[in-house]
N, C-alpha and C positions, 0 to 999 in steps of 0.2 A: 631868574632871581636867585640871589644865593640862598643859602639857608639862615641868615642872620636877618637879610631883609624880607625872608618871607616870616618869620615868628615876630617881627618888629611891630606890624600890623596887629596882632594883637596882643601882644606881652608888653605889660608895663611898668618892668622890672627893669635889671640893667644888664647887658649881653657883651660880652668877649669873646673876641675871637683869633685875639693879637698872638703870635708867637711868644712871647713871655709868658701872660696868663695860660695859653694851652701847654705850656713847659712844667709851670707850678700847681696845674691841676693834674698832669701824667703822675704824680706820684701821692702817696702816705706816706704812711709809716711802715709800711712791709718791704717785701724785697720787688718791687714789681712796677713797673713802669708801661701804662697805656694811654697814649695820646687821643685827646675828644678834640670833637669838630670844634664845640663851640660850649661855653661853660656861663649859664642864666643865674642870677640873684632876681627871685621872686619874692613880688610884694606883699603876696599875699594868696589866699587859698585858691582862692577864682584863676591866678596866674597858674598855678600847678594844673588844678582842671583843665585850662585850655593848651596848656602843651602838652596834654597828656592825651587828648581830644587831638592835637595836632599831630599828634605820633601813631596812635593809632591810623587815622587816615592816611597818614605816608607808608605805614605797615599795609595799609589793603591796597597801596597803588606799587607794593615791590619793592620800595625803597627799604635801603638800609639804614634803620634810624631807632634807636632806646633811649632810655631814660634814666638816670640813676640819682640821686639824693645822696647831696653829703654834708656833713655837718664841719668839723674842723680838720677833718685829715688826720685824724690820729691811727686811723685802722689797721692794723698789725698783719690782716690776712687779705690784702689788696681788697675787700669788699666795696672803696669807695672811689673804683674807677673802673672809665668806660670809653669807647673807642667812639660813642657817639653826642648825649647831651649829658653835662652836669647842671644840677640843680644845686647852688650855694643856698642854703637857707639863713647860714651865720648875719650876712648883711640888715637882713629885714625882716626876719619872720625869728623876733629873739622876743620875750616878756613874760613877766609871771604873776597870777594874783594866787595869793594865798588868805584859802577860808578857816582863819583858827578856829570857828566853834563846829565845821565842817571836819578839821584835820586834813584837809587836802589841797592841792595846788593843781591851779591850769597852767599850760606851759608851752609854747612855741615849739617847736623842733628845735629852732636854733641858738636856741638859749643856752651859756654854757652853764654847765653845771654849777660853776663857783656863783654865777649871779640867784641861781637856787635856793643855795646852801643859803647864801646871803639875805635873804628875803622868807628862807624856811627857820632861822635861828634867830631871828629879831622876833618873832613869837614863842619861841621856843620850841619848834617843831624842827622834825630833821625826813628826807627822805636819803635813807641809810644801806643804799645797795651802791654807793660812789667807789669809784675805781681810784685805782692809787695814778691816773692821771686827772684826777677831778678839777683840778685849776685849769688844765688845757680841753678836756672833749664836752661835748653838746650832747645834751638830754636824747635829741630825737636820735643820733647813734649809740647810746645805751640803750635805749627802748631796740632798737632795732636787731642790736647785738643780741639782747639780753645779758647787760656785763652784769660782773660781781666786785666783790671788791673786799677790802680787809674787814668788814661788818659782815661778810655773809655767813660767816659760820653762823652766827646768834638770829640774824635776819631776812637772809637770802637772797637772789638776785633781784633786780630790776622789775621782771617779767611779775614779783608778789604785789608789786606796788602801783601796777598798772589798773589803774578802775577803768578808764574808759579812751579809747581812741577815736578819733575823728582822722578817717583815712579817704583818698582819692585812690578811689579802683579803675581799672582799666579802660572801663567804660567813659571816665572822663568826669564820673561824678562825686562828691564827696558822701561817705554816711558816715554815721555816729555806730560805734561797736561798741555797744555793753552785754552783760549778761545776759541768760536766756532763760527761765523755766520754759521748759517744756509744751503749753498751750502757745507761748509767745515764741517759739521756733515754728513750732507750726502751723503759725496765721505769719509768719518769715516768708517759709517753704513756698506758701501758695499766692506770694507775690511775682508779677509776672513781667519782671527788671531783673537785671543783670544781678542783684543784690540776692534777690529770690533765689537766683538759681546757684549763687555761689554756697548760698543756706542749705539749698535740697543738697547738691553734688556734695558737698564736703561730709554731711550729717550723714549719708547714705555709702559715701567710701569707708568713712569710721565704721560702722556700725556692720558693715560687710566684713570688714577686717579687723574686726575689735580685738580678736585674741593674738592677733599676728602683731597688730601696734601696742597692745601691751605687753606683748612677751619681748617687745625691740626697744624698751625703755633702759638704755643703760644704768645697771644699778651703781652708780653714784651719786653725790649729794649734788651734784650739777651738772649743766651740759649743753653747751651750746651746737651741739653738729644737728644736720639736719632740719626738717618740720617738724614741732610739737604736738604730732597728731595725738599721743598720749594724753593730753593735757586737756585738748578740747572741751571733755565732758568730763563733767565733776562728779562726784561721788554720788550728789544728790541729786545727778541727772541733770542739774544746772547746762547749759550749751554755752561758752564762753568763747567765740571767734579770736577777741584778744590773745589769747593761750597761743594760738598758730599764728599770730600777727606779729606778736614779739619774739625776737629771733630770727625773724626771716630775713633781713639782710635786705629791705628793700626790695624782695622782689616778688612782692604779692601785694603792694599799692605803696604810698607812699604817705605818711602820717605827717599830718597837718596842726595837729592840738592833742596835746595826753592831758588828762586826769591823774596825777598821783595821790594816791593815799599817803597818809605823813603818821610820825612815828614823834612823838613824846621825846625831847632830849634829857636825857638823863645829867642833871648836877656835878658829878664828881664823880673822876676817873683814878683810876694807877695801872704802871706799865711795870711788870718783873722781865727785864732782859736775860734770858738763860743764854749760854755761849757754849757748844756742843764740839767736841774733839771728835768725835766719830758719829756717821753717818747710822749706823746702828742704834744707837740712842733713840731716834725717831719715836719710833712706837713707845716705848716707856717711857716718855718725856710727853706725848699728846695722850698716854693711857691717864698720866698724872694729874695733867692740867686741866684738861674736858672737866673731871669733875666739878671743878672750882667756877664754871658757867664763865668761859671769858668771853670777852664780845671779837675781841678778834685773838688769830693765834696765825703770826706771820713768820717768814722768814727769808732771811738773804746767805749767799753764802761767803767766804772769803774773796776770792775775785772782785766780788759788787765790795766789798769793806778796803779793797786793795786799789780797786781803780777810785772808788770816792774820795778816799782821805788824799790820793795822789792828787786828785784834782779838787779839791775840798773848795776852792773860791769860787768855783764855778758853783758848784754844788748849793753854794750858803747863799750865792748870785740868784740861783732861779727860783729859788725859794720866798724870795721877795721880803725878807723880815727885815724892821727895821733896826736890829742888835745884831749888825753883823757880825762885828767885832766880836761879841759876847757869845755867838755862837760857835766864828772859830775855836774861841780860847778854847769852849766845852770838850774840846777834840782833842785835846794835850793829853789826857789820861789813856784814849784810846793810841795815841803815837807813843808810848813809852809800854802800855801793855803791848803792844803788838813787836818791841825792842824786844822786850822781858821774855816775854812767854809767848814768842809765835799768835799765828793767829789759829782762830776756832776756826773749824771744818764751817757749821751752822751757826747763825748768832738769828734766833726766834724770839719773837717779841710777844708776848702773851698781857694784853691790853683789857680790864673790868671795868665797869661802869655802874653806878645806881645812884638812885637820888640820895642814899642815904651815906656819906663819909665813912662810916662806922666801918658798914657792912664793906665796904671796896678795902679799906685798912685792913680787916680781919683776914679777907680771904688773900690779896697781894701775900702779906707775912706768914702766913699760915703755909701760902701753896711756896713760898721762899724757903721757908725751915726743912718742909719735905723734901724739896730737889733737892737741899743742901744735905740734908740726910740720906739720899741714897746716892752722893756723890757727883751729880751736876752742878756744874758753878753757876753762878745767876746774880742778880744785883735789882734791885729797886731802885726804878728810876724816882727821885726824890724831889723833881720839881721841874715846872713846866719847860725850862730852858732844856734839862738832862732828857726830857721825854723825847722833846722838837728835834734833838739831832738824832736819835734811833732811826725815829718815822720818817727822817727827810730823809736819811741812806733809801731805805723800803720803797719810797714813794718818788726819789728824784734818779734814782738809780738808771730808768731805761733810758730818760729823754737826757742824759748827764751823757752817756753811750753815745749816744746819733750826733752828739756833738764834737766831742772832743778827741776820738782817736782818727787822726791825719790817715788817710791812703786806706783804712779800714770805713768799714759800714756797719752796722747795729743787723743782723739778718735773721728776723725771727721768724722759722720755719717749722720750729718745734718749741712753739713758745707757750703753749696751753693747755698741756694734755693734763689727764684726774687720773688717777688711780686711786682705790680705799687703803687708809693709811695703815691698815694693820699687813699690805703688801710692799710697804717701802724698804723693808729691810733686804729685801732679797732685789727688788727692783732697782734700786737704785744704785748700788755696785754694779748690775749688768748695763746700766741707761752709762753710768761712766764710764764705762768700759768700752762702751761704742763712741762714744765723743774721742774718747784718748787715739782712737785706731786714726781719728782725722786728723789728728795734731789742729785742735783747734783751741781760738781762745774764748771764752764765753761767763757769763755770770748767771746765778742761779739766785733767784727770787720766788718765795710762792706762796701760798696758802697754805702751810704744812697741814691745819687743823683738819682741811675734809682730801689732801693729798694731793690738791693741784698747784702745778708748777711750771715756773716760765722760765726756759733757758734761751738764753738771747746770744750767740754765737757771734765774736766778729771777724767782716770776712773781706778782704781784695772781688767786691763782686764785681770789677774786670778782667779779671783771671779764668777764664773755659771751665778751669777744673773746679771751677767754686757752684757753675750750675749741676754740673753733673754730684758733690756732693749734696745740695741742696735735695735733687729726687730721691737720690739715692740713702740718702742719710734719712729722710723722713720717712722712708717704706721700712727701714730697718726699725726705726723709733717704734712707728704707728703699730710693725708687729709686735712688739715688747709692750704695748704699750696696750694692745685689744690679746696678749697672752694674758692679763692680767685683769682681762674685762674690764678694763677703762673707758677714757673718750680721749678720741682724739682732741676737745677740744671741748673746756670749760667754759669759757667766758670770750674768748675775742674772736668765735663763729668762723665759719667755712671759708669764704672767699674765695681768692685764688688760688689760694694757698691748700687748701684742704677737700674742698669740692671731690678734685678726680680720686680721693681714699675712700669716700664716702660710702662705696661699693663692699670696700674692704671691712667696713668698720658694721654694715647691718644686713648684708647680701644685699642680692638682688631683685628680691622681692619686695623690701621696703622701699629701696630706692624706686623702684616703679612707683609703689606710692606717694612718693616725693613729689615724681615727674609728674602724677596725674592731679596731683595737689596745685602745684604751678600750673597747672593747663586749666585748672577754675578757676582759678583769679585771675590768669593773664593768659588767655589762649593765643596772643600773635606775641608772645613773650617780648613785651614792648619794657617792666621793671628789670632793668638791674640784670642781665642776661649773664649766664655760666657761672653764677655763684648760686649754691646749692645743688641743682641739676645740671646737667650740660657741659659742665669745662673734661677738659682732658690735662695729661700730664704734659701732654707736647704742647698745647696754650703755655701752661704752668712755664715749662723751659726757657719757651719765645719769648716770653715777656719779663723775666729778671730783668733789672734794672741793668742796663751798661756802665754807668758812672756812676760815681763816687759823687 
């Protein structure tokens, strides 16, 4: 029997296995191309148990056969591809009820995020950790990432807003993950189910190595590389399994239903556009603004303002508004500034919010007078049309990339690394300094507020020498990048892409407890295989994409 007609029997979802579909599932959004056997849309929980129950038993009979979960393919670091099953949750496992007098939302894996928002803002609730691709990725791959997104400065990742999971462990079975006190871990521990043991084993590696996983908590304000074994236990002794479930990349069960906690929408906003000549500025420009409590504090660099306005129709196109025209026009003062007076180095968007008008007026103008006063130019955006074309450059900029440069590719390799923003001055001359030595083209987007940043490089990835800068470029990066005690990797998590630094970035001491962190939840490593633990650089090589 082949492998379609034997999962047929009891899967009662929908199964592909045609050369087209396994074409359009070999890739993301990264640079990395892995063809799967056969690619499932499951119905529903019970379908994910029993292929999970059917992998494992092909795992104790020698076959070669894993499991990966993916939502819309946006993944930047190959995390949502596999040489064996995909699990499509978008098709059929998408819906959301939202409890306003609870403040929370249950929610599908493959729910996209915009139908969310859309269901979380008609009560007036928002869950506020959304990525500046929010219109195209699925919840259950932010939960999985742990992304962030232009609200994290004020609100934080994804992984704060996680209350509770409903996850399929290896075993084949689903359980509910919420918190723990302490008596309630230890009537966990001395359950005698795969659940039990995942309790005892992980509480008892923590607690072995407490000083060692706390001293390997990269200090910045976020972080997606690796397990969150830091995380696990709370101040108050709390035991939170979620903490190590979010972020994992799918390869320590596969999540079925989250719990969001939701967050109060705030009334009225204003946007101060500052436009930065030198990269130096940085620190005095976020020393300035932090004060003023903004909810976000973003930034693009000339490149992304160079390729947008060039390709502006496209741009105003994917944005879906209905005053297209009206949007264009708005873009006329920025094609005659950019005649005039060249472009900015940085153009940072520093975005307030409160229920009260007043108080958002006072601080916009206030923090505008300052800048103006120590010599940064800057502008107040005066009305919702002026705001919408900032935030669309910010937020349409990468997927605008993978589109429209002919014979190039979007190749983000070094697309997410933190550093603390009081290092960006010295940092960042040296980070372009090693881009320049590749004669490369690329746009700079990022979180300037807590110093993470996404350079998106484009590249001929049929050209030999494009893989060897890829390895080669991201060891030099990742060094300059943990000189300055960083992460490799804020928000868009390990994959393929990142996996084999992981060594580089906490030794080899943590990463063994990576490896034995994965070997309790999936001991025949049936989730999501060589993202986190396991890949090498020569995988990483083999598998660039060949075509454009």
């Amino acid at each position: 029997m082949t492998l379609k007609d034997q999962i047929k029997i009891f899967f009662k979802g929908d199964i592909l296995d045609d050369d087209e579909a396994l074409k359009r599932y070999s890739t993301d959004a990264s640079v990395f191309s892995v063809k799967p056997q056969i690619v499932l849309f499951p119905k529903d929980s019970e379908d994910i148990q029993n292929i999970v129950k059917f992998a494992l038993e092909k795992k104790k009979e020698g076959k070669h056969i894993s499991v990966t979960a993916r939502g819309a393919g946006t993944c930047m670091s190959g995390g949502s591809l596999n040489d064996s099953i995909i699990l499509d949750t978008t098709k059929y496992m998408s819906g959301v009820f939202v409890s306003q007098n609870e403040k929370e939302a249950v929610v599908l894996p493959g729910t996209f995020y915009r139908d969310l928002e859309k269901a979380t803002l008609a009560k007036g609730l928002l869950m506020p950790a959304f990525t500046a691709s929010k219109n195209i990725c699925t919840v259950g791959g932010m939960v999985m990432n742990d992304s962030g997104g232009e609200k994290t400065l004020a609100y934080g990742k994804t992984g704060n807003y996680v209350k509770e999971l409903k996850m399929v462990f290896s075993d084949g079975n689903e359980y509910t993950i919420k918190p723990l006190s302490k008596s309630e871990l230890n009537e966990k521990t001395r359950k005698r189910n795969f659940e039990g043991l995942v309790y005892k084993k992980l509480a008892k590696l923590i607690e072995e190595n407490s000083e060692k996983i706390k001293n390997a908590k990269p200090n910045v304000s976020k972080n997606s590389a690796g397990y969150f074994l830091w995380n696990v236990y709370r101040e108050d002794g709390t035991f939170d399994l979620n903490k190590i479930l979010v972020g994992s990349q799918g390869t320590l069960g596969i999540v079925t239903e989250i719990t969001f906690s939701l967050v109060k929408e705030k009334k009225h906003s204003g946007l101060v556009v500052l436009f930065l000549k030198k990269l130096s500025d940085i620190p005095r420009v976020v020393n300035t603004v932090l004060p003023y409590k903004p909810e976000s504090l973003e930034s693009y660099d000339n490149h992304t303002i160079k390729t947008s306005l060039r390709f502006l129709p496209e741009l105003v196109k994917q944005m879906k508004t209905k005053n297209t025209f009206s949007l264009i026009w708005s873009f006329v003062p920025e094609f005659f500034s950019m005649i005039l007076n060249g472009l900015p180095k940085l153009v940072v968007l520093a975005e307030f919010a409160s229920d009260s008008f007043d108080d958002v007026e006072r601080r916009i103008k206030n923090l505008s007078r300052e800048l103006s006063n120590s010599g940064i130019k800057n502008k107040i955006a005066h009305n919702e049309e002026e705001t919408e074309k900032y935030w669309a450059i910010r937020r349409g900029s990468f997927n605008l990339l993978r589109k429209i440069n002919r014979g190039l590719r979007t190749a983000p390799f070094i697309d997410d690394f933190i550093v603390r923003p009081e290092f960006l001055p010295e940092f960042l001359p040296k980070l372009e300094s090693l881009l320049d030595k590749y004669k490369l083209k690329y746009t700079v987007a990022g979180h300037i507020g807590d110093g993470n940043f996404h350079i998106i490089p484009l590249m001929d990835i049929k050209n030999k020498e494009s893989k060897k800068i890829i390895v080669e470029l991201s060891l030099k990066v990742y060094d300059l990048v943990l000189e300055y005690k960083g992460s490799i990797t804020a928000e868009h998590n390990d994959g393929i892409m990142r996996t084999p630094f992981l060594e580089k970035m906490y030794g080899k001491e943590i990463v063994a407890l990576f490896k034995e962190t994965k070997e309790i939840f999936d001991p025949e490593n049936i989730f999501n295989p060589g993202k986190k633990v396991g890949d090498t650089k020569k995988y990483l090589s083999e598998h660039i994409i060949n075509e454009v």
